[in-house]
C-alpha positions as a Markdown table, in Angstrom:
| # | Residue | x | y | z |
|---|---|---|---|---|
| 1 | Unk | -22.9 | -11.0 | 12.8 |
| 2 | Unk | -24.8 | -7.5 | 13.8 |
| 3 | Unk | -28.3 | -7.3 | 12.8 |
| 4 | Unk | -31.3 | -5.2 | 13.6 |
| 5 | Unk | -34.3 | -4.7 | 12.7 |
| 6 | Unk | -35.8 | -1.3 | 12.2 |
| 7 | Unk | -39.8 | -0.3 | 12.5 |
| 8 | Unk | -40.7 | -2.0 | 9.4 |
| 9 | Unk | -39.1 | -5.4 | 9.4 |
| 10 | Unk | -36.4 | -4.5 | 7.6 |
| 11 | Unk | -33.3 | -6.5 | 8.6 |
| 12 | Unk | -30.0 | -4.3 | 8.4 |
| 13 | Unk | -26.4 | -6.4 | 8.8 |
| 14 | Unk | -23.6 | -4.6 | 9.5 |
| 15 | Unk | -20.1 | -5.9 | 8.6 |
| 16 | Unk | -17.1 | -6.2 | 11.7 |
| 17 | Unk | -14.8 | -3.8 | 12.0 |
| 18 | Unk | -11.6 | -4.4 | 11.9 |
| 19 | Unk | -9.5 | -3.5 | 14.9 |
| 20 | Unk | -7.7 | 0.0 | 13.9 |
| 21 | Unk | -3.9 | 0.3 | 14.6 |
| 22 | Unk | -1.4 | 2.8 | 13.7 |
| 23 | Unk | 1.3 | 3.0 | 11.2 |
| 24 | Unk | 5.1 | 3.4 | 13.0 |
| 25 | Unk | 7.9 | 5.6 | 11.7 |
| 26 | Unk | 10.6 | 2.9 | 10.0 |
| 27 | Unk | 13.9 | 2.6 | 11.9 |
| 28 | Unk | 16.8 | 4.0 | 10.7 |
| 29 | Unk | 18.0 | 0.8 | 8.7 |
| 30 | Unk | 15.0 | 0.3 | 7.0 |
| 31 | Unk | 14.8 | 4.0 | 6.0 |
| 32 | Unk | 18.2 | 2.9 | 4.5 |
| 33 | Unk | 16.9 | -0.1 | 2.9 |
| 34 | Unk | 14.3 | 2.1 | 1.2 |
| 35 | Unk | 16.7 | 4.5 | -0.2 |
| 36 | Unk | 18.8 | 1.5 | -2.1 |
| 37 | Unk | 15.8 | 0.2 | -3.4 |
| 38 | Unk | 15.1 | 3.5 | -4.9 |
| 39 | Unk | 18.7 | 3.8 | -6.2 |
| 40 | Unk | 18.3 | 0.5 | -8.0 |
| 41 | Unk | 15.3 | 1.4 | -9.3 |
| 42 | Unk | 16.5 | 4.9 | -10.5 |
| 43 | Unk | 19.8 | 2.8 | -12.4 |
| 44 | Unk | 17.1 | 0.3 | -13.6 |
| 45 | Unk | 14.7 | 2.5 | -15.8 |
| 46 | Unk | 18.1 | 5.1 | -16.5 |
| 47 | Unk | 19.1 | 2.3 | -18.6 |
| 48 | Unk | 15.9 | 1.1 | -20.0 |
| 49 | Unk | 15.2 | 4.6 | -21.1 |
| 50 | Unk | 19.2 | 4.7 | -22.1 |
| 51 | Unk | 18.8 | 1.4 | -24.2 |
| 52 | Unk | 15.4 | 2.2 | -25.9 |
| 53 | Unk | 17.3 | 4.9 | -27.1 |
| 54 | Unk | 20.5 | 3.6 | -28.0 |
| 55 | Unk | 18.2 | 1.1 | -30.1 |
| 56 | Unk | 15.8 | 3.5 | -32.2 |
């Protein structure tokens, strides 16, 4: 762990930092994948919103 001390004796930790990387684009197939789980989804509260209304 980091610590100093500054002029009056007051000890001051500092937490690591984590090493910093960057986010990459998705490939093609998962850009894919993404879209079908956003179809399902989309189908999935359709009917739940389809149903509760069907029902009251």
């Amino acid at each position: 762990m980091y610590t100093t001390v500054n002029e009056e004796g007051i000890l001051n930790n500092y937490a690591t930092e984590p090493k910093m990387y960057y986010a990459e684009y998705p490939a093609i197939w998962q850009q894919r994948q993404y879209l079908l789980q956003g179809a399902v989804a989309a189908i999935f509260v359709s009917t739940l919103v389809l149903f509760a209304f069907v029902v009251s």
